[in-house]
C-alpha positions in Angstrom: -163.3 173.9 51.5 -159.8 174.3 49.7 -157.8 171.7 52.0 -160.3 168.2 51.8 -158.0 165.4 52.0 -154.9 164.2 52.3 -153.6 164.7 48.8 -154.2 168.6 49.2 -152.0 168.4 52.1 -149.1 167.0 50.4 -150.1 169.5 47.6 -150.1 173.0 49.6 -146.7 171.2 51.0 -145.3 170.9 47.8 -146.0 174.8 47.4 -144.7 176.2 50.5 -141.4 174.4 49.9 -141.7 175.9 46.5 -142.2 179.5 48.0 -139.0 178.9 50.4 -136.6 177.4 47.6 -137.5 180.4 45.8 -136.9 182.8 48.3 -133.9 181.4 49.2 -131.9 181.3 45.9 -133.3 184.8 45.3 -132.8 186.4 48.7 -130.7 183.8 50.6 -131.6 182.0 53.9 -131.2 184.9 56.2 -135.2 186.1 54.4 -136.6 183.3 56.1 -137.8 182.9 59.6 -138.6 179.0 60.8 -140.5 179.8 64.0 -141.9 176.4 63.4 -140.0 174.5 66.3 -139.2 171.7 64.1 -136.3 173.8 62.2 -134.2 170.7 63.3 -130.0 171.0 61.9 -127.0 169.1 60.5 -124.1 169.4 62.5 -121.3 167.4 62.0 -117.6 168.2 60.8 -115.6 167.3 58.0 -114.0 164.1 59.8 -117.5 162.6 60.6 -118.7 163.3 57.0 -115.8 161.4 55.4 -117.1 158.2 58.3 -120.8 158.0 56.5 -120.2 154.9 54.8 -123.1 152.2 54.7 -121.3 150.1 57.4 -118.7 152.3 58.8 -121.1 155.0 59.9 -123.3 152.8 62.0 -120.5 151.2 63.4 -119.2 154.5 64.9 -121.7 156.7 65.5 -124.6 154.2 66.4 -122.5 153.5 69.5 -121.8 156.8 70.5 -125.8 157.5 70.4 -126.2 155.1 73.0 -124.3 157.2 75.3 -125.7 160.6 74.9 -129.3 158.9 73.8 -130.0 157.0 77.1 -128.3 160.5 79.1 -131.2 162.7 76.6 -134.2 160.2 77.3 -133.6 157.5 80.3 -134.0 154.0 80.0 -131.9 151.2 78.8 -131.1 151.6 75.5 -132.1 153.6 72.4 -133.0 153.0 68.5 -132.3 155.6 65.7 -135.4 156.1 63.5 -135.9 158.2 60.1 -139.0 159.7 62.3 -140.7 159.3 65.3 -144.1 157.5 63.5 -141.7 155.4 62.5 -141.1 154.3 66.1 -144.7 154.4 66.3 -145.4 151.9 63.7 -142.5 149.6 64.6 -143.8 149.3 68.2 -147.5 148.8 67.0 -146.8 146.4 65.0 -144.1 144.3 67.9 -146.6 144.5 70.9 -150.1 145.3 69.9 -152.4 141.9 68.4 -155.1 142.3 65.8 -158.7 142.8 68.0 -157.0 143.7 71.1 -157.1 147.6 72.6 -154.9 150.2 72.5 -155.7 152.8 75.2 -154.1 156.7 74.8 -154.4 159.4 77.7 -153.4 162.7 76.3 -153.7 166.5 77.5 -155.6 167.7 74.9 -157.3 165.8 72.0 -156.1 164.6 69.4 -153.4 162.6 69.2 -151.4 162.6 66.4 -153.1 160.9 63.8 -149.3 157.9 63.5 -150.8 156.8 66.6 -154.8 155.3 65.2 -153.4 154.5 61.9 -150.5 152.1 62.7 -153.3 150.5 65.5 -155.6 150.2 62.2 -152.9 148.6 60.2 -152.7 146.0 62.6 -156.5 145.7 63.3 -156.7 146.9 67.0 -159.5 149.0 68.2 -158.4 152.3 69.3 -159.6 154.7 71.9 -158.2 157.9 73.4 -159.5 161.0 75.5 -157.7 163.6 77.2 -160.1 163.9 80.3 -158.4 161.7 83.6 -161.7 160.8 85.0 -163.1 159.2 82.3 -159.8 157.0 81.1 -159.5 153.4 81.9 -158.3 150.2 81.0 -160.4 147.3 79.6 -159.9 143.5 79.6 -157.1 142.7 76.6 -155.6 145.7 76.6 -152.0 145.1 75.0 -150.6 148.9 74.8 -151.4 152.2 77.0 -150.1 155.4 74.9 -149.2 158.3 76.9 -148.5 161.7 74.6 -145.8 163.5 77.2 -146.4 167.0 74.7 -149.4 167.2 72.3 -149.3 168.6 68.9 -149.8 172.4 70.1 -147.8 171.7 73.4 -150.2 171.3 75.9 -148.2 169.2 78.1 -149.3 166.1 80.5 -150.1 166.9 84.3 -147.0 164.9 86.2 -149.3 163.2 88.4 -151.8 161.9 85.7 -148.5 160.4 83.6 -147.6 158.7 86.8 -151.0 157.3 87.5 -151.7 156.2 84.0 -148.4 154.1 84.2 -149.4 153.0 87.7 -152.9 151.5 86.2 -150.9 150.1 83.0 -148.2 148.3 85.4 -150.9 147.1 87.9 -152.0 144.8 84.7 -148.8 144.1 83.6 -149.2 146.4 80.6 -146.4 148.0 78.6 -146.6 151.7 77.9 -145.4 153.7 75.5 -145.3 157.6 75.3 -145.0 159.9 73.1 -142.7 162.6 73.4 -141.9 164.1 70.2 -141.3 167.4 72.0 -142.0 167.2 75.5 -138.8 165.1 75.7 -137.7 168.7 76.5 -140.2 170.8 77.2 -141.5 168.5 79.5 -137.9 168.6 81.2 -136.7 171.7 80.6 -139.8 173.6 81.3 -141.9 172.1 83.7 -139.5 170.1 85.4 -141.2 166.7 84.6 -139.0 163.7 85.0 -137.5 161.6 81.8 -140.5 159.4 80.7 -138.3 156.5 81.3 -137.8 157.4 84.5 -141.3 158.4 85.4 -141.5 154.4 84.6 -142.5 154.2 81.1 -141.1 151.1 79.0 -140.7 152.6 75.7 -140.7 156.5 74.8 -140.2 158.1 71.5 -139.0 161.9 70.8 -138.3 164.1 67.3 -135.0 164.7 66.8 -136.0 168.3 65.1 -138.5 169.3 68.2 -137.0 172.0 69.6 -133.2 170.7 69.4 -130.5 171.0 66.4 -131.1 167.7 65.3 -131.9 166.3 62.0 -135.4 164.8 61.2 -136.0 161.8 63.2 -136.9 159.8 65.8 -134.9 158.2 68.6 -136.9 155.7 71.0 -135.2 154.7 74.4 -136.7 151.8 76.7 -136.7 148.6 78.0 -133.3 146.6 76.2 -135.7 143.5 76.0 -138.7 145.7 74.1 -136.2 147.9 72.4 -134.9 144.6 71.0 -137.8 143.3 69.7 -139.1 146.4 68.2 -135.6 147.2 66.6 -136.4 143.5 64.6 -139.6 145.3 63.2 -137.4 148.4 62.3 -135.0 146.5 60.2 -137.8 144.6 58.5 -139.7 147.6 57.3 -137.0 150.0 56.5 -137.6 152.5 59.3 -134.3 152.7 60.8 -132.4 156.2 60.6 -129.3 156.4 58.2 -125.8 157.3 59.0 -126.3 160.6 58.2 -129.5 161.2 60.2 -127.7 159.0 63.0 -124.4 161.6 63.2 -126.7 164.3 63.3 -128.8 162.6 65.9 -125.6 162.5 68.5 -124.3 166.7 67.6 -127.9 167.4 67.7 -128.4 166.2 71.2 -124.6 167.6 72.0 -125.3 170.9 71.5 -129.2 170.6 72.7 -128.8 174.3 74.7 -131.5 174.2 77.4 -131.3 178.1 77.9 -133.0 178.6 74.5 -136.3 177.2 76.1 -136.1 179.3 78.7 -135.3 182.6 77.1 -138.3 181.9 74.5 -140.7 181.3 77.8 -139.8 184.7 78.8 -139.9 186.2 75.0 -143.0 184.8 74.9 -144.5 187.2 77.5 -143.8 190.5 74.9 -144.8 189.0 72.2 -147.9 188.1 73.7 -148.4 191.6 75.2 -148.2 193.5 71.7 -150.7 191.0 69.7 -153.2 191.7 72.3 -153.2 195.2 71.1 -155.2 193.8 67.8 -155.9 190.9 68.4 -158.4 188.7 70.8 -157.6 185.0 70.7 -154.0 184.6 70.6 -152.7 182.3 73.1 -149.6 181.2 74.9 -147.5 178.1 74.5 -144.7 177.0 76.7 -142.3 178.6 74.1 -144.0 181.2 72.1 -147.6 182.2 71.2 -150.2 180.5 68.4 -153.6 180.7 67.4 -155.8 177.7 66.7 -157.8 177.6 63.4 -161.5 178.5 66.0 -159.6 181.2 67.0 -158.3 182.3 64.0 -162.3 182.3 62.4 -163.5 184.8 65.9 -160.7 187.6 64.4 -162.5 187.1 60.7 -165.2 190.5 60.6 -165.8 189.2 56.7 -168.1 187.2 55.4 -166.8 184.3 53.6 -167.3 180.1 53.1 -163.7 179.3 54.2 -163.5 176.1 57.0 -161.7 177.2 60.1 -158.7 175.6 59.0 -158.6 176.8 55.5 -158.3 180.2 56.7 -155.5 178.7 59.0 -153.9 177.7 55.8 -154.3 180.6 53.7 -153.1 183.1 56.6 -149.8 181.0 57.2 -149.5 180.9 53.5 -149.5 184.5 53.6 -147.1 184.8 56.3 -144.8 183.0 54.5 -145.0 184.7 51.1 -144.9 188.1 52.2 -143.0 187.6 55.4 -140.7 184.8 55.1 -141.8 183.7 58.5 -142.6 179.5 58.2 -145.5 178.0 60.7 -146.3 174.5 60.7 -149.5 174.8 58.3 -148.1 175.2 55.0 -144.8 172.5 55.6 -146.7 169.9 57.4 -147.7 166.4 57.0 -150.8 165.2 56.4 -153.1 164.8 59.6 -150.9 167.6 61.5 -152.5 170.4 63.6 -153.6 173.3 61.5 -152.3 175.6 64.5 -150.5 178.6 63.6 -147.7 178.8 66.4 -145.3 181.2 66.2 -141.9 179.5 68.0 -139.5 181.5 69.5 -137.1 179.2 70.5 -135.2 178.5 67.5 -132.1 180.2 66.3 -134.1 182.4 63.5 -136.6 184.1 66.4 -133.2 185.2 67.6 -133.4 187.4 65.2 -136.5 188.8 65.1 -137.2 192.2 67.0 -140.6 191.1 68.5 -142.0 194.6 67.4 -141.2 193.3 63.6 -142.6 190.1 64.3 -146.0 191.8 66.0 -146.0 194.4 62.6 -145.6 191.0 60.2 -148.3 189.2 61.7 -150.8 191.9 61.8 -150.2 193.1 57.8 -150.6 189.7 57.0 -153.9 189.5 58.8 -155.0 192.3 57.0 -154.0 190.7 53.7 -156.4 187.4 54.5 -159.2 190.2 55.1 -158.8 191.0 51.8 -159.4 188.2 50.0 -161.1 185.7 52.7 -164.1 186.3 50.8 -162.7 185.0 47.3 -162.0 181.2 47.3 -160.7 181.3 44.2 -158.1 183.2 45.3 -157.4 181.8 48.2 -157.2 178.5 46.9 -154.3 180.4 44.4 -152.3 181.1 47.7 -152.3 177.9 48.9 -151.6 176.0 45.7 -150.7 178.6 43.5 -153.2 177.4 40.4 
């Protein structure tokens, strides 16, 4: 294997950020293509910069994110994080006791991997599983997790949301979902409800997912839960900063609803010209990917690369040769190996599709040509 643990994660990171700061002082921004769906933004004019002061800037812009933060996400009241694990953590550690359960329904396993680690911090036991029949609630039970949109954005069936919250509620248990995207594909999409307003008590989202916003987290909820968990926020250091904060309210300002829905329907081409060459690609709500499995049933060569090495090495590729950034090489540790290929951000405006098909297949070809030297693939993803 090339990637083992978390330290080569942080590693092939450091490289692909090397790769884009390189590309973009030698051939400027417009080389690159972030069809991650976290390219995220900054907006804010010269007035509001010259308000980001220490105290200044909370005091103005903080309040102004309650307004458009409870009309984006429901509920009561909302909390500015520096990421949505933060939020994560923070309410772990308010409303979850050492020994008791924490129960997750999702769509499609895993979770994200914020979600086991905070409830091993605080010594819960943990269980999750994305199949409805087989979910349940046990005796001292002190959070149910719901993830609205999971890491490759296979979103949660309406009805199952609803009845997991029914179940929770029935024992007088809070619940707390996780929307780090499905915030808005959930709503934009698929019509879904807020999560608040399906009756959740606390739900989280990215600020970056799929909106201009910087990245962050902002949790809305319950006032008396949001106030507790905000204690934990301040404690640790997990609050968002004025500057994230600012860019928090233009993000969700100029959140522009029809860019979901002209990827969905991009999506459909782009789909129709990589089945030409390819077998395994599949849709998402806003673009196409192809899972690390996947990738391996296109590999013809014989090699000793792990499914998601080869995920690594042809994303690596992409954005060498290409310019075009997917979520292996930039991500955290613990993320989805999933090459997805987003199209609704700004830079897949630009794209033809037919130059985004003729990208992806060249650099296929390239990872047939030296899948069967790990040296060298190891070279591409860490560049020694």
């Amino acid at each position: 294997m090339i990637v083992n643990n978390s330290l080569d994660e942080i590693k092939k990171r450091d490289n692909a950020l090397s790769i884009i700061r390189n590309m973009v002082e030698n051939k400027g921004r417009s080389s690159l293509f972030d069809l991650t769906g976290l390219s995220g933004g900054f907006i804010a004019s010269p007035s509001e910069l010259s308000l980001l002061e220490t105290y200044v800037g909370p005091a103005i812009f903080e309040d102004a994110l309650q307004e458009v933060g409870i009309e984006h996400m429901g509920g009561q009241k909302v909390i500015p994080l520096n990421r949505t694990s933060s939020g994560i953590l923070a309410t772990i550690l308010t409303l979850v006791n050492k020994n008791s359960n924490v129960v997750h329904y999702l769509a499609e396993l895993p979770a994200h991997p914020s979600i086991p680690r905070s409830c091993k911090l605080v010594g819960a036991n943990y269980s999750e599983t994305d199949n409805f029949n087989e979910f349940s609630i046990p005796e001292n039970t002190s959070l149910v997790v719901i993830t609205g949109s999971t890491m490759d954005h296979k979103v949660i069936d309406e009805n199952e949301f609803r009845k997991v919250i029914e179940m929770a509620h029935e024992r007088n248990i809070p619940v707390m979902v996780d929307d780090a995207s499905g915030a808005r594909l959930r709503t934009v999409i698929f019509n879904q409800p807020r999560a608040c307003d399906l009756g959740a008590d606390i739900a989280i989202t990215s600020t970056d997912k799929l909106m201009p916003g910087p990245r962050g987290g902002l949790m809305a909820g319950r006032e008396d839960l949001i106030d507790e968990i905000k204690v934990k926020v301040n404690q640790f250091g997990l609050e968002a900063q004025p500057p994230a904060v600012l860019a928090m309210v233009n993000g969700i300002k100029n959140f522009n609803e029809d860019n979901l829905i002209n990827s969905f329907e991009h999506k459909e081409q782009l789909f129709e010209l990589l089945n030409k060459n390819f077998n395994n690609f599949q849709k998402t709500p806003t673009g196409v990917m192809i899972s690390p499995n996947d990738l391996a049933k296109e590999i013809n060569v014989e090699h000793n690369l792990s499914d998601n090495d080869l995920a690594f090495v042809f994303s690596f590729i992409l954005l060498r040769d290409c310019g075009i950034i997917t979520i292996p090489p930039v991500s955290m540790p613990g993320a989805s190996a999933t090459i997805r290929f987003d199209l609704s951000t700004s830079d897949a405006f630009r794209l033809d599709l037919n130059d985004l098909n003729k990208k992806i297949e060249s650099s296929f070809k390239k990872l047939l040509g030296v899948v069967s030297n790990e040296d060298e693939c190891r070279e591409i993803v860490f560049n020694f």
